[in-house]
C-alpha positions in Angstrom: 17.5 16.9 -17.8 19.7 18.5 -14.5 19.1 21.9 -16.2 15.4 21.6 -16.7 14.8 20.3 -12.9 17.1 23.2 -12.3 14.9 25.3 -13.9 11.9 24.3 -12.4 13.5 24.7 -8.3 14.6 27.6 -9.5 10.8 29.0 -10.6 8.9 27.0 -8.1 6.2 28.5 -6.3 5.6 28.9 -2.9 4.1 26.3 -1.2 1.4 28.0 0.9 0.3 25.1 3.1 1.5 24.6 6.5 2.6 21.1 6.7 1.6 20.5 10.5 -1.6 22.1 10.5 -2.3 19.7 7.3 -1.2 16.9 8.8 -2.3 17.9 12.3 0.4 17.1 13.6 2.9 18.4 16.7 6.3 17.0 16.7 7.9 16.8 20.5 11.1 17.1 21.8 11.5 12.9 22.1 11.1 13.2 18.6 7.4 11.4 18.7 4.6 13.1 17.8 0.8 13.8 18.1 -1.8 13.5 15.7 -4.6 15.5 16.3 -6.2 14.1 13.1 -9.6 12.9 14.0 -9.9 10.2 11.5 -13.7 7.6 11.7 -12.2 4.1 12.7 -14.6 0.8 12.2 -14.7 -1.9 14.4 -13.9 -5.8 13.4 -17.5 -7.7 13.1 -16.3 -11.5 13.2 -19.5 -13.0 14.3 -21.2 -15.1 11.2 -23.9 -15.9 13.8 -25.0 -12.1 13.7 -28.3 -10.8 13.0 -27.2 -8.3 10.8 -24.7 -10.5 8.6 -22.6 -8.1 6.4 -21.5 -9.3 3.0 -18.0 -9.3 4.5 -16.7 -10.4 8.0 -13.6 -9.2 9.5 -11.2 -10.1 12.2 -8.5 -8.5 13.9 -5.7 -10.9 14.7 -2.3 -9.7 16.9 0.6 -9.6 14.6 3.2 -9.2 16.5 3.1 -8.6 20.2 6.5 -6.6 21.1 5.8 -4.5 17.9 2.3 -3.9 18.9 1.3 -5.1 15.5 -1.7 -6.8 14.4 -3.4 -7.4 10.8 -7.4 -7.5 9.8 -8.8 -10.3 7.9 -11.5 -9.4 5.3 -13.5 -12.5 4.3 -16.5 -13.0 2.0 -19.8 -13.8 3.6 -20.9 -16.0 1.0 -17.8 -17.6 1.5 -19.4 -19.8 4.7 -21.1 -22.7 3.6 -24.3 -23.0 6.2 -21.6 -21.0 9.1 -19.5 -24.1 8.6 -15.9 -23.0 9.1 -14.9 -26.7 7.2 -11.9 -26.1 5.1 -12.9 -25.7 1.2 -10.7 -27.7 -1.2 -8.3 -25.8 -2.7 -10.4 -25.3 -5.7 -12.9 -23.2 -3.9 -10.3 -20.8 -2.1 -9.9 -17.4 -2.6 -7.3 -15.6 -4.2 -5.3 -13.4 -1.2 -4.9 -9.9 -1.7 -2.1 -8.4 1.8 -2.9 -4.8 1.9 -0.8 -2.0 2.8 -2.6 1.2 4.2 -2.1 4.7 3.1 -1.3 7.8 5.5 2.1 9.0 4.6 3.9 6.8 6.8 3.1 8.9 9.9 -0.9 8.3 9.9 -4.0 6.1 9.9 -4.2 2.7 11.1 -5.8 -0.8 9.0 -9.1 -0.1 11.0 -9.7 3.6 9.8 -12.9 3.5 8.4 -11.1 4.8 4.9 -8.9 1.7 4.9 -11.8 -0.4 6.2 -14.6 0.4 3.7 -12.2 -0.1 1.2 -10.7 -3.4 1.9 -14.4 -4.7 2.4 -15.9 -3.6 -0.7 -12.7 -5.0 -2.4 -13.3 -8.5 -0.8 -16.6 -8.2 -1.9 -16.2 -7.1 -5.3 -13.3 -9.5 -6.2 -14.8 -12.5 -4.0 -11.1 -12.3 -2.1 -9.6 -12.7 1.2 -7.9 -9.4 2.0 -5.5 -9.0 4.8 -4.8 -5.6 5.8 -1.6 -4.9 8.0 -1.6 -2.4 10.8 2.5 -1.8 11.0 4.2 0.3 13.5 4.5 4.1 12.5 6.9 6.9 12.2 9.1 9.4 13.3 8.6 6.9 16.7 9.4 3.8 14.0 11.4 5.1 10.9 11.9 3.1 7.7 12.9 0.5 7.2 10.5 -0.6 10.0 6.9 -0.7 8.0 8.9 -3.2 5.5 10.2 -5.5 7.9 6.4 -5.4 9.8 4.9 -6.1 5.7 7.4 -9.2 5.7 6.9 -10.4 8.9 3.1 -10.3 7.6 3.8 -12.7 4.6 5.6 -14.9 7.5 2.8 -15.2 9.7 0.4 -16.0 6.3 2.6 -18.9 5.4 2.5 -20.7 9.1 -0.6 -19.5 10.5 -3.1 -22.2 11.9 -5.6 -18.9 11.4 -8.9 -20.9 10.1 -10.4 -17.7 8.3 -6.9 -18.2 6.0 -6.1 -22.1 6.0 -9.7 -22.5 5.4 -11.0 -20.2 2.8 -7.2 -18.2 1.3 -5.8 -19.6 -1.4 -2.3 -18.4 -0.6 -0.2 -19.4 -3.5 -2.3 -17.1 -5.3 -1.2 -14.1 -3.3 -0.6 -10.2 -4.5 0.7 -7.7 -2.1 -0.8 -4.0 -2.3 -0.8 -0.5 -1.2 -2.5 2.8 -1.5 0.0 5.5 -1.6 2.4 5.2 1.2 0.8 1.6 1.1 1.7 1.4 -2.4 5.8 2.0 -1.2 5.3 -0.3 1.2 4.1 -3.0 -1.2 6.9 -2.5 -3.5 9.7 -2.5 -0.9 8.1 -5.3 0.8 8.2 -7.2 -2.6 11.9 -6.3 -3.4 12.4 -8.1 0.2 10.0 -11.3 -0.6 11.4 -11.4 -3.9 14.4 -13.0 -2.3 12.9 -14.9 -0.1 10.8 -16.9 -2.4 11.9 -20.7 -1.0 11.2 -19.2 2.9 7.8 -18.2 2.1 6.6 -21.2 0.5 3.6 -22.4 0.5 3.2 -18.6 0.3 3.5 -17.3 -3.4 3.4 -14.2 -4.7 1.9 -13.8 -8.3 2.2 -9.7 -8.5 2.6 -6.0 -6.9 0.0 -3.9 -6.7 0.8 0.1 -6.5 -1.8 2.2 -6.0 -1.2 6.1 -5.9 2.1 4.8 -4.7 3.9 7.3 -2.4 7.6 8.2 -3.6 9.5 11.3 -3.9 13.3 13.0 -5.0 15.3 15.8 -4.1 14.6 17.0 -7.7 11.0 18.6 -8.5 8.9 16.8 -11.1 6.6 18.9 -13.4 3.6 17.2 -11.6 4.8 18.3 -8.0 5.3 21.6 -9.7 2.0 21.9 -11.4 0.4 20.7 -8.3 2.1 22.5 -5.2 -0.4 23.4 -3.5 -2.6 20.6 -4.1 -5.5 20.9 -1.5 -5.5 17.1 -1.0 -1.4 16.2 -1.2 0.5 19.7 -0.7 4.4 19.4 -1.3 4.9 20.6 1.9 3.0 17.7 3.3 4.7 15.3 1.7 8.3 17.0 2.6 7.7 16.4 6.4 6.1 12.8 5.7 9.6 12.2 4.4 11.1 14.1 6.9 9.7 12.0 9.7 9.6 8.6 8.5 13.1 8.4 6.0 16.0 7.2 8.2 17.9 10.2 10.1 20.3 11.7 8.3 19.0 10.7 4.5 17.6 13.1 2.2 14.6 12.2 -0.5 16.8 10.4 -3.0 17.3 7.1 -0.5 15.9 4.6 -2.2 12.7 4.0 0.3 11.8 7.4 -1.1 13.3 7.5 -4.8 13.9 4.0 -6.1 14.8 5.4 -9.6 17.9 7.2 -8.3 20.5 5.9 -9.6 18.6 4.2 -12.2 16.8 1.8 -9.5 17.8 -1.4 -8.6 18.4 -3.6 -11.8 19.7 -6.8 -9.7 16.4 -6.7 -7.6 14.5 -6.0 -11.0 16.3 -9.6 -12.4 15.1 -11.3 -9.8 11.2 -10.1 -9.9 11.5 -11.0 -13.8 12.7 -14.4 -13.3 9.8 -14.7 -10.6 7.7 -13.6 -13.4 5.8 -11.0 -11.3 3.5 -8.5 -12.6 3.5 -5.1 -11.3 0.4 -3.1 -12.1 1.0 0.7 -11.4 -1.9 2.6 -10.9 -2.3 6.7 -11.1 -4.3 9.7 -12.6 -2.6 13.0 -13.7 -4.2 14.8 -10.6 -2.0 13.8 -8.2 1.1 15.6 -7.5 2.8 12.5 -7.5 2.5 11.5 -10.5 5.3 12.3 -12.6 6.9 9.7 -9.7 4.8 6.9 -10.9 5.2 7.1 -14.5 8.8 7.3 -13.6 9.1 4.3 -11.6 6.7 2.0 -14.4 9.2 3.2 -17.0 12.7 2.4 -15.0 11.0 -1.3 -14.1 9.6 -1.7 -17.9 13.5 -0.8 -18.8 15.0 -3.8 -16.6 12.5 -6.1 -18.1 9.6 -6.1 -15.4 6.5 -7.0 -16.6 4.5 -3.7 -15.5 1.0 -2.9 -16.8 0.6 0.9 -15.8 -2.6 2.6 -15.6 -2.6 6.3 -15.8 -6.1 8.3 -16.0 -6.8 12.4 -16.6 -7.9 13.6 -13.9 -9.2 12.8 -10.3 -6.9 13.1 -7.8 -4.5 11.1 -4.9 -6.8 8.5 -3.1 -9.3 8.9 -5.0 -10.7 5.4 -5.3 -10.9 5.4 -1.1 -11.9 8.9 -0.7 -15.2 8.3 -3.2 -15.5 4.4 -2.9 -18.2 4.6 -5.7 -15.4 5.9 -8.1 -14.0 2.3 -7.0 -15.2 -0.1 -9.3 -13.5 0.3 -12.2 -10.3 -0.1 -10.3 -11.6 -3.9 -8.9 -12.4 -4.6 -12.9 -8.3 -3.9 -13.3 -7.6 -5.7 -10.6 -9.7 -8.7 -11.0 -8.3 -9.0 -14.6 -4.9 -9.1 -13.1 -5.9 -11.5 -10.4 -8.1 -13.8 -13.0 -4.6 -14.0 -15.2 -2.6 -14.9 -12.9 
């Protein structure tokens, strides 16, 4: 296997892409950096009294105030009875899907109009309560610090007088999820809930949700081979995303970035299969990354996780949020998972 990777590094191709002009990025002596990206954001519409009533309200909501952290709360219109904010018995709430937004660690925000669109139509579609986390950012915040701000979101769901989620969220039905760097975040936030269980309570997860999940290695994959100088996910992009946000000092086979170094983490894996968690792992074979996700299905399949993965031909990283009509057949998936559960 070493002398196969070998053989790839050794024949790899140039990446042609420069990473900062893809990113648009400029990293600054204090470390930070700008982002010159200029990415459509949407506004929070909380008002059920509007004219224009949307099938889906939103609300931003502060998080955590040192941090700068705050989350969005996607809820179904239809979920008001006459504008009455009365709680529904428990029979009538929603299943709770927290959401964990894409950008390689580095980028984007929870009310990017990508993220936005995407959370709404899923609230919409899947007649959910979807909470979206805005977490603090690298190089300026390296890992671990998007987990700990994905936990301290499952804390503030458990306690929250929030009426939009004591009202309507059913949250011992809860899944966490993530689109690509989103997707990490979901699945190292989980490792972290999974022992926590008892101090999240009423909160209770039922399952992970990775999709496109962003992970890497030191070694080159086929896919990340194949795919180099993929137009949408270049491997020089995703070698300075992991460059700003991994701790200083760490290379692409920590665990944040590789978890199936070293074979992965088969305690951790124990302890999500006695919680009887079910991971689905979603990806298409135009993304460079996928050769990572297979990889990461197979090592939690191996230590006994129940893990439904979901691999298509072609299409490529994002897609689902890129071309929101490509998104339905992924809310048929996930409303299958949601409805077992």
């Amino acid at each position: 296997m070493s002398d196969h990777h070998q053989e790839h590094e050794n024949q790899l191709p140039i990446c042609t892409v420069d990473p900062y002009d893809y990113l648009k990025i400029i990293l600054n002596p204090d470390a930070t950096i700008t982002r010159n990206l200029l990415l459509p954001s949407t506004p929070a519409t909380p008002d059920p009294n509007s004219d224009l009533l949307s099938p889906v309200l939103t609300k931003d909501v502060t998080l955590n105030p040192t941090r700068n952290t705050w989350i969005r709360i996607f809820l179904p219109s239809k979920t008001l009875d006459n504008n009455n904010y009365s709680s529904s018995t428990v029979n009538n709430k929603l299943p709770l899907i927290v959401y964990y937004h894409g950008g390689g660690l580095i980028l984007m925000s929870a009310s990017s109009s990508l993220n936005h669109d995407f959370c709404s139509q899923m609230a919409a579609e899947l007649s959910a309560v979807v909470v979206s986390v805005d977490y603090r950012l690298a190089p300026e915040h390296r890992l671990p610090a998007a987990y700990e701000d994905a936990v301290e979101a499952l804390d503030w769901i458990k306690s929250t007088d929030e009426i939009w989620l004591r009202g309507f969220a059913d949250v011992s039905k809860c899944f966490l999820m993530g689109t690509s760097a989103g997707g990490n975040i979901a699945y190292h936030a989980g490792l972290r809930a999974s022992a926590a269980v008892d101090d999240l309570a009423p909160l209770r997860i039922r399952g992970l949700i990775l999709h496109h999940p962003f992970f890497g290695g030191v070694r080159r994959t086929d896919s990340e081979v194949r795919l180099v100088n993929d137009p949408g996910l270049p491997l020089s992009g995703t070698d300075l995303m992991w460059e700003l946000a991994l701790p200083i000092g760490f290379d692409r086979d920590h665990k944040y970035c590789n978890p199936t170094a070293d074979d992965g983490l088969p305690d951790t894996c124990d302890q999500i299969k006695r919680l009887g968690w079910r991971l689905l792992v979603i990806g298409c074979d135009g993304d460079p990354l996928i050769d990572r996700q297979v990889a990461l299905a197979d090592m939690l399949k191996k230590n006994g996780v129940q893990v439904i993965p979901q691999f298509s031909q072609g299409n490529y990283h994002g897609v689902e949020l890129l071309d929101i009509s490509k998104a339905k057949s992924l809310f048929v998936l996930l409303k299958d998972l949601i409805n077992d559960n």
